[in-house]
N, CA, C and O atoms as a GROMACS GRO file, in nm:
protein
  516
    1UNK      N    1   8.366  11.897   2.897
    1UNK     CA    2   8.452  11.838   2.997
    1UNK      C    3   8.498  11.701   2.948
    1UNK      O    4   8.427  11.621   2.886
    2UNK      N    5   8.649  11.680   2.992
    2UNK     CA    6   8.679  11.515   2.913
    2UNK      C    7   8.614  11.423   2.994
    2UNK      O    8   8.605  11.462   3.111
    3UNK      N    9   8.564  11.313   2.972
    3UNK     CA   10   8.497  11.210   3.034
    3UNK      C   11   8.553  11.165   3.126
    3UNK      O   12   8.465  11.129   3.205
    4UNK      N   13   8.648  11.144   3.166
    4UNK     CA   14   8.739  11.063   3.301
    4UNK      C   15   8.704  11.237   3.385
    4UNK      O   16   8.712  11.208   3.504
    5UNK      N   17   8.680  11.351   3.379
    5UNK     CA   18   8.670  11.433   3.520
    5UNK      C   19   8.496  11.370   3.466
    5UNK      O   20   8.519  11.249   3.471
    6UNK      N   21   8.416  11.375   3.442
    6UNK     CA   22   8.255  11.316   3.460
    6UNK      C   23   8.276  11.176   3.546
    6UNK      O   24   8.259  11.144   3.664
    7UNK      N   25   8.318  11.110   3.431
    7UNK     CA   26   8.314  10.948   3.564
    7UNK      C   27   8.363  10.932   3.670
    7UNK      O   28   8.331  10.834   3.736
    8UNK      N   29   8.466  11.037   3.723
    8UNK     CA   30   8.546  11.113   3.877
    8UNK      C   31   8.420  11.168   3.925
    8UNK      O   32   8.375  11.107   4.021
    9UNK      N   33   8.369  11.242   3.895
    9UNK     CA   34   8.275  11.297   3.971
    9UNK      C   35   8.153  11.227   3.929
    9UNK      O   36   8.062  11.300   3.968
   10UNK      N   37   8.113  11.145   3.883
   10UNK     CA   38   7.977  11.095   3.864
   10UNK      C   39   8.029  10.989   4.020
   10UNK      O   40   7.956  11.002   4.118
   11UNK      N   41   8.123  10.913   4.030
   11UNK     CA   42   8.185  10.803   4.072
   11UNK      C   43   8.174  10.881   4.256
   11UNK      O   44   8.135  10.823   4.357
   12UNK      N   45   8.221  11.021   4.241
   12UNK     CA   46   8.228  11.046   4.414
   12UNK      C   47   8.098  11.116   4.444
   12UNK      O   48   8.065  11.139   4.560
   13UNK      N   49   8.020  11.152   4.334
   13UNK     CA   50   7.832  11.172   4.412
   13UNK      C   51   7.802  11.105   4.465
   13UNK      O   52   7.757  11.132   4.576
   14UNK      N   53   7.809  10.899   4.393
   14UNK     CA   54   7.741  10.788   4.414
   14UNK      C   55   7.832  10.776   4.581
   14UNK      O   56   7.772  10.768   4.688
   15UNK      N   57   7.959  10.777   4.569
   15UNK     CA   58   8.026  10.747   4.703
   15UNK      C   59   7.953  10.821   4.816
   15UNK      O   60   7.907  10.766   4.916
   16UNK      N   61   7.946  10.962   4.786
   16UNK     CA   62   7.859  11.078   4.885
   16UNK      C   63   7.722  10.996   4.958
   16UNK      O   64   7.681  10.970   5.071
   17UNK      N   65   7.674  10.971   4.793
   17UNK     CA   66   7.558  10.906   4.858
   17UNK      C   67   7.531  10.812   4.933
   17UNK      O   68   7.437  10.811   5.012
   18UNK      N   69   7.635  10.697   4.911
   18UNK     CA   70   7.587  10.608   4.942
   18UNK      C   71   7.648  10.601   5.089
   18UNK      O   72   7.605  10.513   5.164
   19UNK      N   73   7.739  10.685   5.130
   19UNK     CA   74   7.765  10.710   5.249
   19UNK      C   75   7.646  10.774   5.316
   19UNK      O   76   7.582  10.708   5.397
   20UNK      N   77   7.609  10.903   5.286
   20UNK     CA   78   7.509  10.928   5.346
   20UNK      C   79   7.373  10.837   5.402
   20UNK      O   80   7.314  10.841   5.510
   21UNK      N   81   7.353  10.754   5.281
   21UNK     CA   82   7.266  10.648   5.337
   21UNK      C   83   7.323  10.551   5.459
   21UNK      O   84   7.244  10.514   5.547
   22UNK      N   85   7.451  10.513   5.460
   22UNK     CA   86   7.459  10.449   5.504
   22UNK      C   87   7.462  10.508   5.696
   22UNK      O   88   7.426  10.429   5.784
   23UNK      N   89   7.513  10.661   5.732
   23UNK     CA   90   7.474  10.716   5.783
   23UNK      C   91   7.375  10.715   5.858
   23UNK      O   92   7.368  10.693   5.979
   24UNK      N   93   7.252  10.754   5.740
   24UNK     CA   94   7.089  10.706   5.768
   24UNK      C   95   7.082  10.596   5.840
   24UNK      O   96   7.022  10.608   5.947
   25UNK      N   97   7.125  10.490   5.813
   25UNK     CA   98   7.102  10.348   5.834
   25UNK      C   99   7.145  10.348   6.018
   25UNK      O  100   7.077  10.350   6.121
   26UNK      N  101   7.262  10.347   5.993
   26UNK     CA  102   7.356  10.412   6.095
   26UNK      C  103   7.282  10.442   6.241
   26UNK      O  104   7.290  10.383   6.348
   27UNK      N  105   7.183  10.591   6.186
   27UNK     CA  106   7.164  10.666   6.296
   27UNK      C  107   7.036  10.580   6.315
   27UNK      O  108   7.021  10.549   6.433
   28UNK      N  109   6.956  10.542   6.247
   28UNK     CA  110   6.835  10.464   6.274
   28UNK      C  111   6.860  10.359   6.406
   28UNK      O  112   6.798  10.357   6.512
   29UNK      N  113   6.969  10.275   6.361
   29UNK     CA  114   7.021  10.124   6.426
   29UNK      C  115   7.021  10.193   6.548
   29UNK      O  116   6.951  10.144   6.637
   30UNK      N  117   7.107  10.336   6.582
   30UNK     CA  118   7.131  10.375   6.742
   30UNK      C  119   7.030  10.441   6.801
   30UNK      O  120   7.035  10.497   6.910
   31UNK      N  121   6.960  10.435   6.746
   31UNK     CA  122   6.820  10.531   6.816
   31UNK      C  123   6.714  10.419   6.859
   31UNK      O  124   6.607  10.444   6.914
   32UNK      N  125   6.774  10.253   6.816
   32UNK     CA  126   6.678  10.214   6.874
   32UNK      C  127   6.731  10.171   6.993
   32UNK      O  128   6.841  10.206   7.038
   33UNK      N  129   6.633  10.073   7.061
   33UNK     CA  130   6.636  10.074   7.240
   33UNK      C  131   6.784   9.953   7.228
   33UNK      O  132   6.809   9.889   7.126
   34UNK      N  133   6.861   9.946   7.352
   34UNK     CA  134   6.935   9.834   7.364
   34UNK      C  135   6.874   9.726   7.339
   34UNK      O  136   6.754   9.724   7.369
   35UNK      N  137   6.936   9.598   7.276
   35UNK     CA  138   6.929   9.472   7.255
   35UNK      C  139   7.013   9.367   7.329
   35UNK      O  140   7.135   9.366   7.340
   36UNK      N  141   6.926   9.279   7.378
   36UNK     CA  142   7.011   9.200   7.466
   36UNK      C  143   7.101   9.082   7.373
   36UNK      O  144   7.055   9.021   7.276
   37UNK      N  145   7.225   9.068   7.424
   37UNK     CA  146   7.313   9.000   7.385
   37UNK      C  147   7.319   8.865   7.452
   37UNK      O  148   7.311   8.753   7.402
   38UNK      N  149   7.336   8.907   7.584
   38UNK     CA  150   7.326   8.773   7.647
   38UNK      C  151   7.220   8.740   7.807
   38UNK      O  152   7.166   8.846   7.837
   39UNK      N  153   7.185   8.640   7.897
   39UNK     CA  154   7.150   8.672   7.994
   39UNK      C  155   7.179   8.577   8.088
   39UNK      O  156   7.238   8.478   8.045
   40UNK      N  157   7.151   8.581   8.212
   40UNK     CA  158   7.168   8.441   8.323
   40UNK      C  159   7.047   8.429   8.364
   40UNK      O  160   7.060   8.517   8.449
   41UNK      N  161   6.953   8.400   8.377
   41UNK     CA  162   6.947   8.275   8.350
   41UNK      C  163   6.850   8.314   8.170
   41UNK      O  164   6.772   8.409   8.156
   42UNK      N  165   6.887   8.213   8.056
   42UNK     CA  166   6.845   8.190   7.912
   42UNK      C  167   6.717   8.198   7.948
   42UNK      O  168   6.692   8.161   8.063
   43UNK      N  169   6.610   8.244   7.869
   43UNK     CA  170   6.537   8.186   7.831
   43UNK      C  171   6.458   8.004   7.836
   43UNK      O  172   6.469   7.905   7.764
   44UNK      N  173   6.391   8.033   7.945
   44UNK     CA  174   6.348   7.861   7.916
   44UNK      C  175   6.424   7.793   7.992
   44UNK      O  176   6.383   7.683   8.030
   45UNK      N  177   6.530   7.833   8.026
   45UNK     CA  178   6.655   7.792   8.119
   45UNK      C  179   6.611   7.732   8.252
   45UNK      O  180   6.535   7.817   8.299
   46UNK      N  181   6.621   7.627   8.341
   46UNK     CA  182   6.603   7.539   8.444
   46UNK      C  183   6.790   7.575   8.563
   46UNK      O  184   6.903   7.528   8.548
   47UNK      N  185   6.740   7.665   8.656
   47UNK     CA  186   6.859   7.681   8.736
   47UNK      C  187   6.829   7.630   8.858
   47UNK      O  188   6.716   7.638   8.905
   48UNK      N  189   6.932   7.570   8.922
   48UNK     CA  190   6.951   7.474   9.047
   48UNK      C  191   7.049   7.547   9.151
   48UNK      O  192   7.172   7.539   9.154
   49UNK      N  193   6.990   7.600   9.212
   49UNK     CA  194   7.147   7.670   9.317
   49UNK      C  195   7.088   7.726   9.416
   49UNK      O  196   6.964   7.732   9.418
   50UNK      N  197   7.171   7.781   9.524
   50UNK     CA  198   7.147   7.858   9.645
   50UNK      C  199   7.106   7.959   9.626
   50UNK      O  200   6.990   7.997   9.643
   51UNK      N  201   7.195   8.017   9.588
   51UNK     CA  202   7.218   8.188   9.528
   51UNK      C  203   7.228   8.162   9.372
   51UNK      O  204   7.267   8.085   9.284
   52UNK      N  205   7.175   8.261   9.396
   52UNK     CA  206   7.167   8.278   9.211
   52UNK      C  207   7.214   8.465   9.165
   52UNK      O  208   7.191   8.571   9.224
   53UNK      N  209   7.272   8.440   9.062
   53UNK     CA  210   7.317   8.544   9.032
   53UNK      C  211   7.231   8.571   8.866
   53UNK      O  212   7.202   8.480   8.789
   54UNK      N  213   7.204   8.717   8.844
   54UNK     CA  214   7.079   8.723   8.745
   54UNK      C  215   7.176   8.829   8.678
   54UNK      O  216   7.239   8.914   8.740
   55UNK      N  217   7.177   8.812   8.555
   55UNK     CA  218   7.203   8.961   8.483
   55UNK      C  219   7.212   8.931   8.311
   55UNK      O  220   7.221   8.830   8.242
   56UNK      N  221   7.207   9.040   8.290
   56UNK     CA  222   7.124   9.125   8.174
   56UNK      C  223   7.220   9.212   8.067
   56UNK      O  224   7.241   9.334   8.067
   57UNK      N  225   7.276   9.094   7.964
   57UNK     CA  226   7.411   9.193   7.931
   57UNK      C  227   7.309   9.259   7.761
   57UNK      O  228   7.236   9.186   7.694
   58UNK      N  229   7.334   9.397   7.734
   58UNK     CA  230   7.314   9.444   7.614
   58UNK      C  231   7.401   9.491   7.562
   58UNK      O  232   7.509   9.509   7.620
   59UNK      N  233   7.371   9.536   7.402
   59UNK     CA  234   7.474   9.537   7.305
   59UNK      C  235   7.551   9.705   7.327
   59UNK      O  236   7.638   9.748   7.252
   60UNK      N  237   7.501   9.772   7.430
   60UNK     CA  238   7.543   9.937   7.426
   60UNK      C  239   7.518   9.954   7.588
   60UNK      O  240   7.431   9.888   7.645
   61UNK      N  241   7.599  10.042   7.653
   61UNK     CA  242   7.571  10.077   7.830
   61UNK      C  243   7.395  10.096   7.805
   61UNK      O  244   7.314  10.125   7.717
   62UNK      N  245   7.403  10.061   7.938
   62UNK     CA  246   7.258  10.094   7.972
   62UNK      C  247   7.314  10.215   8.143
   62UNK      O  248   7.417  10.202   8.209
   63UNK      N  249   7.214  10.306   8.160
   63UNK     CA  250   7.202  10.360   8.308
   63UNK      C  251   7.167  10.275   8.370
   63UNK      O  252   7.056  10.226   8.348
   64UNK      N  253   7.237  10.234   8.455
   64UNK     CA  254   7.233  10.170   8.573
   64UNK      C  255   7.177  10.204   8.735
   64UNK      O  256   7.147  10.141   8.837
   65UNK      N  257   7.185  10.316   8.697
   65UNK     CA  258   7.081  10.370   8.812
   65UNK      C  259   6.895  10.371   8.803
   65UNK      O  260   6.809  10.340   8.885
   66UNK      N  261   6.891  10.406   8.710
   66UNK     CA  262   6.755  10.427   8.661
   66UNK      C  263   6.722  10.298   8.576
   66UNK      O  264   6.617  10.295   8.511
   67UNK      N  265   6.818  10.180   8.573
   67UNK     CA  266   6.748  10.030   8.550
   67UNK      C  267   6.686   9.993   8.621
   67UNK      O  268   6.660  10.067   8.716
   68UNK      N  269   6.630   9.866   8.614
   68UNK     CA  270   6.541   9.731   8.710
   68UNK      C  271   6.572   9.664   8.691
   68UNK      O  272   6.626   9.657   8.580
   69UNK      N  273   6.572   9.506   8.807
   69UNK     CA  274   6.555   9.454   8.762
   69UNK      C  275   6.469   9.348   8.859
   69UNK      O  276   6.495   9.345   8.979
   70UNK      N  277   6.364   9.259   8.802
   70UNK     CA  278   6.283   9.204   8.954
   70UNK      C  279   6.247   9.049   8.914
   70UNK      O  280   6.302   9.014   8.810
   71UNK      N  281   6.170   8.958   8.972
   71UNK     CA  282   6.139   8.867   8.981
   71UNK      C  283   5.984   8.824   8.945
   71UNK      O  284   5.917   8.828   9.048
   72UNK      N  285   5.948   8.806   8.891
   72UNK     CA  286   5.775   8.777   8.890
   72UNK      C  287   5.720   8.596   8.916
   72UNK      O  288   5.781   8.499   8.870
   73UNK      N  289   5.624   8.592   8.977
   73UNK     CA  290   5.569   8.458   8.969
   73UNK      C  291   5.427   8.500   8.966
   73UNK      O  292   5.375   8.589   9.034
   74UNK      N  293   5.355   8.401   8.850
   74UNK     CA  294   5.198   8.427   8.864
   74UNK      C  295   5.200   8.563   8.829
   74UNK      O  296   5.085   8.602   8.811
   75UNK      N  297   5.285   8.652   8.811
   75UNK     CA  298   5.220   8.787   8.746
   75UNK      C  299   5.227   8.905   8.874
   75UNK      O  300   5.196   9.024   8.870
   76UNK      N  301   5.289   8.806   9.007
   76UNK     CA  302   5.312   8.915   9.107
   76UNK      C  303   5.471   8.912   9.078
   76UNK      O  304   5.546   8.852   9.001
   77UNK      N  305   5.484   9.020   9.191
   77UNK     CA  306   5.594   9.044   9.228
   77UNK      C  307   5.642   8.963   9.350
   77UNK      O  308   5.577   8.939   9.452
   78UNK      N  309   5.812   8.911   9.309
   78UNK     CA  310   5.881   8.855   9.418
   78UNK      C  311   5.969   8.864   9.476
   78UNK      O  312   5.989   8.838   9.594
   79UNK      N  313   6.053   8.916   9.377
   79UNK     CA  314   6.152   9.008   9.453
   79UNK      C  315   6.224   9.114   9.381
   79UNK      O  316   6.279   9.087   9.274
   80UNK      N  317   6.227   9.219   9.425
   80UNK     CA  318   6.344   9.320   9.370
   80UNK      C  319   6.424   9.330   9.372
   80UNK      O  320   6.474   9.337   9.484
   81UNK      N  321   6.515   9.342   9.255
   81UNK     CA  322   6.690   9.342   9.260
   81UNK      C  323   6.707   9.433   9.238
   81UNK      O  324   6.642   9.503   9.161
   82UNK      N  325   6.814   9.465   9.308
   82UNK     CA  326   6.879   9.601   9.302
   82UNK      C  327   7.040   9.568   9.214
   82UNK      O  328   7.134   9.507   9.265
   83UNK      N  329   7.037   9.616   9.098
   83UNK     CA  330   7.148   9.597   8.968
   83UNK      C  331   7.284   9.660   9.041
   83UNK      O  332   7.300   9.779   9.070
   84UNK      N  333   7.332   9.604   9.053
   84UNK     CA  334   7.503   9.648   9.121
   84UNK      C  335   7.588   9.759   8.976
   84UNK      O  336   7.617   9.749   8.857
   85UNK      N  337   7.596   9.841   9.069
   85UNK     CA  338   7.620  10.021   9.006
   85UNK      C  339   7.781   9.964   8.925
   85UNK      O  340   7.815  10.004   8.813
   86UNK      N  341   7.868   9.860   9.017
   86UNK     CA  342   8.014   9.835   8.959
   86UNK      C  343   8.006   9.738   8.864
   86UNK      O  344   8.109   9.671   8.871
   87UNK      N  345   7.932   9.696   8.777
   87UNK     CA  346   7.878   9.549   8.669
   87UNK      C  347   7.969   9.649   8.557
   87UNK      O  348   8.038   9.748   8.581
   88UNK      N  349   7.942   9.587   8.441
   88UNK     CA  350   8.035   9.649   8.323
   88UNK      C  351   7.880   9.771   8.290
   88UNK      O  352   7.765   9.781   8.333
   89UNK      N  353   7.935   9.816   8.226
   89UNK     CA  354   7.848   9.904   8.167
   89UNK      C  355   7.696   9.916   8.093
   89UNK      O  356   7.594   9.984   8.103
   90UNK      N  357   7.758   9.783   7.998
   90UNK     CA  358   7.651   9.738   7.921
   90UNK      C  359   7.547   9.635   8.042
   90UNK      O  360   7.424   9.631   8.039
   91UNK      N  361   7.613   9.578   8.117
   91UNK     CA  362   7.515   9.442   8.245
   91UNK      C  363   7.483   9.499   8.340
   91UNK      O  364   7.541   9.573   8.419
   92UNK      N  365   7.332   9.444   8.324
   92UNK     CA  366   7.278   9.485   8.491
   92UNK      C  367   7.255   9.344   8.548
   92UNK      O  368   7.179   9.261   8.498
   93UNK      N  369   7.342   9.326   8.678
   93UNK     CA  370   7.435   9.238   8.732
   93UNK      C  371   7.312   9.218   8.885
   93UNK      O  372   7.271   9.323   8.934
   94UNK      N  373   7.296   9.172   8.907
   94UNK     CA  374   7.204   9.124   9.126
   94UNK      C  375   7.251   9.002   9.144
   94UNK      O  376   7.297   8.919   9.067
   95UNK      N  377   7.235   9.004   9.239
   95UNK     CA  378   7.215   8.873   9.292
   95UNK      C  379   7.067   8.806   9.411
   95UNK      O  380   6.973   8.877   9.448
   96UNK      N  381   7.079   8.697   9.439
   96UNK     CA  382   6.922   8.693   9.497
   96UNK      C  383   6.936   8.550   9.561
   96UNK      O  384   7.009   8.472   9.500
   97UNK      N  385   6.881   8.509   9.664
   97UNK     CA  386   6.841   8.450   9.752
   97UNK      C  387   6.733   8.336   9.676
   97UNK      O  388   6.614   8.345   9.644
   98UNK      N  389   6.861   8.195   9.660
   98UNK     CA  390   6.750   8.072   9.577
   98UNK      C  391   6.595   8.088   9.628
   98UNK      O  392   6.553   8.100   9.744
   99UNK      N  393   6.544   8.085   9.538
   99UNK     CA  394   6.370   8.083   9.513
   99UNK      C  395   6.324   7.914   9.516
   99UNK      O  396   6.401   7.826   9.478
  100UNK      N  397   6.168   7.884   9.577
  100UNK     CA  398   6.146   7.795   9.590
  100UNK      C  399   6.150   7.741   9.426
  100UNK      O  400   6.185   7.797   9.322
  101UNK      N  401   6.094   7.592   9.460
  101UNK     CA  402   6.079   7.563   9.266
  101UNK      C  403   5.942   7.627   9.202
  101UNK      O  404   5.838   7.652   9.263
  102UNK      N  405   5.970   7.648   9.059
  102UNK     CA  406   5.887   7.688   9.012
  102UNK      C  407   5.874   7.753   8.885
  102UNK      O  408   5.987   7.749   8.835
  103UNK      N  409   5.795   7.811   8.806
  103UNK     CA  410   5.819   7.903   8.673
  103UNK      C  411   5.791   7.982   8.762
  103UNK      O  412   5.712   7.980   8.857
  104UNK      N  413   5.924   8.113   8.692
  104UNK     CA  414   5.946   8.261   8.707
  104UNK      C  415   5.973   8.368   8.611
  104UNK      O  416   6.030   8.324   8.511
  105UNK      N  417   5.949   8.499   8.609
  105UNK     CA  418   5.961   8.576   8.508
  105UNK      C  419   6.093   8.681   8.579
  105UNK      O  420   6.101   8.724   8.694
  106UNK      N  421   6.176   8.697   8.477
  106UNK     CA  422   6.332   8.839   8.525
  106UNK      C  423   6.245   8.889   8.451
  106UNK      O  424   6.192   8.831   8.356
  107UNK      N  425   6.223   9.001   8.487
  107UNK     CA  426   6.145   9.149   8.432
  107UNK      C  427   6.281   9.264   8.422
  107UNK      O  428   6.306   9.332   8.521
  108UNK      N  429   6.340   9.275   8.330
  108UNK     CA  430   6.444   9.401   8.313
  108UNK      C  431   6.358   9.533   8.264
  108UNK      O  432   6.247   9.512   8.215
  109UNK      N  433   6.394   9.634   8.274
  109UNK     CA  434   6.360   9.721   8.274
  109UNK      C  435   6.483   9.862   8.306
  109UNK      O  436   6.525   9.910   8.412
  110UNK      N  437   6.521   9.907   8.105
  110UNK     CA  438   6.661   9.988   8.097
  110UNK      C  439   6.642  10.101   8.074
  110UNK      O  440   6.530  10.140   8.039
  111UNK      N  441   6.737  10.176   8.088
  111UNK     CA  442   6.713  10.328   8.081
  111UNK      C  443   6.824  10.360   7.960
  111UNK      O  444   6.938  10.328   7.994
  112UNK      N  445   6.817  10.401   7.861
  112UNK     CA  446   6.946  10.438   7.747
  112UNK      C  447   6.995  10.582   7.811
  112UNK      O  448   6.933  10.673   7.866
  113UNK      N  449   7.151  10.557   7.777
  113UNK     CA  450   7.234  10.623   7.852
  113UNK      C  451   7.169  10.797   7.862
  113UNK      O  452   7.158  10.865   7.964
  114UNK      N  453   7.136  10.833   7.732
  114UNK     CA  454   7.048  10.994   7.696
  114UNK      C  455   6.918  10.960   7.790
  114UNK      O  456   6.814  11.020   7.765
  115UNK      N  457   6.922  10.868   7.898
  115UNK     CA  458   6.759  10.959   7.932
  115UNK      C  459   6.688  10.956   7.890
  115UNK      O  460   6.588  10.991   7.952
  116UNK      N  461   6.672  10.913   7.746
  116UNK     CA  462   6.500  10.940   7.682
  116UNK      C  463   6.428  10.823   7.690
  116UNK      O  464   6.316  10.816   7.741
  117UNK      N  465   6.513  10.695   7.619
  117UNK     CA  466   6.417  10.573   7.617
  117UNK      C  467   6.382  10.512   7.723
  117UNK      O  468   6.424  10.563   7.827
  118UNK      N  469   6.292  10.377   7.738
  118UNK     CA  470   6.303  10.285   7.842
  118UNK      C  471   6.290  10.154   7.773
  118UNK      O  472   6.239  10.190   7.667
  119UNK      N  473   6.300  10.064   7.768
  119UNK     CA  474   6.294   9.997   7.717
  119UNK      C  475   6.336   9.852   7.832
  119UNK      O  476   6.443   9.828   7.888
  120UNK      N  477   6.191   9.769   7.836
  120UNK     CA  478   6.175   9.667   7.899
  120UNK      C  479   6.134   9.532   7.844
  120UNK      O  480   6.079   9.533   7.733
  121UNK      N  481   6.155   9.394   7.916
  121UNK     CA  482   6.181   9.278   7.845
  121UNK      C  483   6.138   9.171   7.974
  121UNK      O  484   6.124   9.206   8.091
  122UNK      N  485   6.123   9.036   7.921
  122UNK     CA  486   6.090   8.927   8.048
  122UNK      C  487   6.206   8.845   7.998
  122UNK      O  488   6.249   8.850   7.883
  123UNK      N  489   6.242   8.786   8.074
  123UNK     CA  490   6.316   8.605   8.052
  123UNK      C  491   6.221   8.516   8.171
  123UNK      O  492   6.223   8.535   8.293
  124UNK      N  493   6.138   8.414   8.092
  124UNK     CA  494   6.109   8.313   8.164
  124UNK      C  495   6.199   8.209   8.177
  124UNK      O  496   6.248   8.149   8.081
  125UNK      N  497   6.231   8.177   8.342
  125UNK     CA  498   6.290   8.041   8.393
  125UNK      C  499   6.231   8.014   8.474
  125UNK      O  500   6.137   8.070   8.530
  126UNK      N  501   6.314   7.861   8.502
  126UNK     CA  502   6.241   7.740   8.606
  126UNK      C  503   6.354   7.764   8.702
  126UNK      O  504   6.468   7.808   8.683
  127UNK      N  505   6.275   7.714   8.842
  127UNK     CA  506   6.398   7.734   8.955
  127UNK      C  507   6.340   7.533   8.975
  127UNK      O  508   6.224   7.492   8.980
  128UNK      N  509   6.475   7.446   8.982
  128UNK     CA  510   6.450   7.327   9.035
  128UNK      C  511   6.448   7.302   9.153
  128UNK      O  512   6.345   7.240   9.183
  129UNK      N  513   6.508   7.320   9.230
  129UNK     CA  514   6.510   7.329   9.442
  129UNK      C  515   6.539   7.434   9.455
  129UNK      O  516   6.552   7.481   9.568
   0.00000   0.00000   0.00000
């Protein structure tokens, strides 16, 4: 065979392959659980308000029905939010009734769109008044 059809086809195995890996890579990244992108209140975050609005944006929809999302102090429970069904896809969106001051834990808790995973997380904040 003349060498230019070998280095053509030596040249589109490596392409095959390295697609396929990348594939691999690919399907790995989506099989794992959502990752949060952004949240209200940050991490470590100090919020001051009446009402407070809490939510939970990730990088892919989450089910929104079969999410959580709640409040913890001391390791109890304080309040339950119920994630508003009309939020974008990817955010699970509540709102909630200002909390005295204090350290608090958002406890999320997601469901991936297939049903199979769950995949749960804390954000600690401070409430100032």
């Amino acid at each position: 065979m003349p060498q230019s059809i070998l280095t053509s086809r030596r040249r589109a195995t490596a392409l095959c392959l390295a697609a396929c890996g990348l594939s691999l890579v690919a399907g790995k990244a989506s099989a794992e659980g959502p990752r949060i992108v952004d949240s209200m209140p940050k991490a470590g975050e100090v919020i001051d308000g009446r009402t407070v609005g809490y939510f939970v944006r990730f990088d892919r929809p989450v089910d929104h029905v079969h999410s959580t999302l709640s409040i913890t102090r001391d390791g109890k429970l304080v309040e339950t939010l119920a994630p508003r069904a009309d939020s974008a896809p990817e955010v699970l969106f509540a709102r909630a009734p200002s909390l005295p001051p204090g350290d608090y834990t958002l406890h999320w808790q997601v469901k991936t769109m297939s049903g199979v995973d769950t995949v749960e997380g804390d954000i600690p904040f401070r409430m100032a008044r």
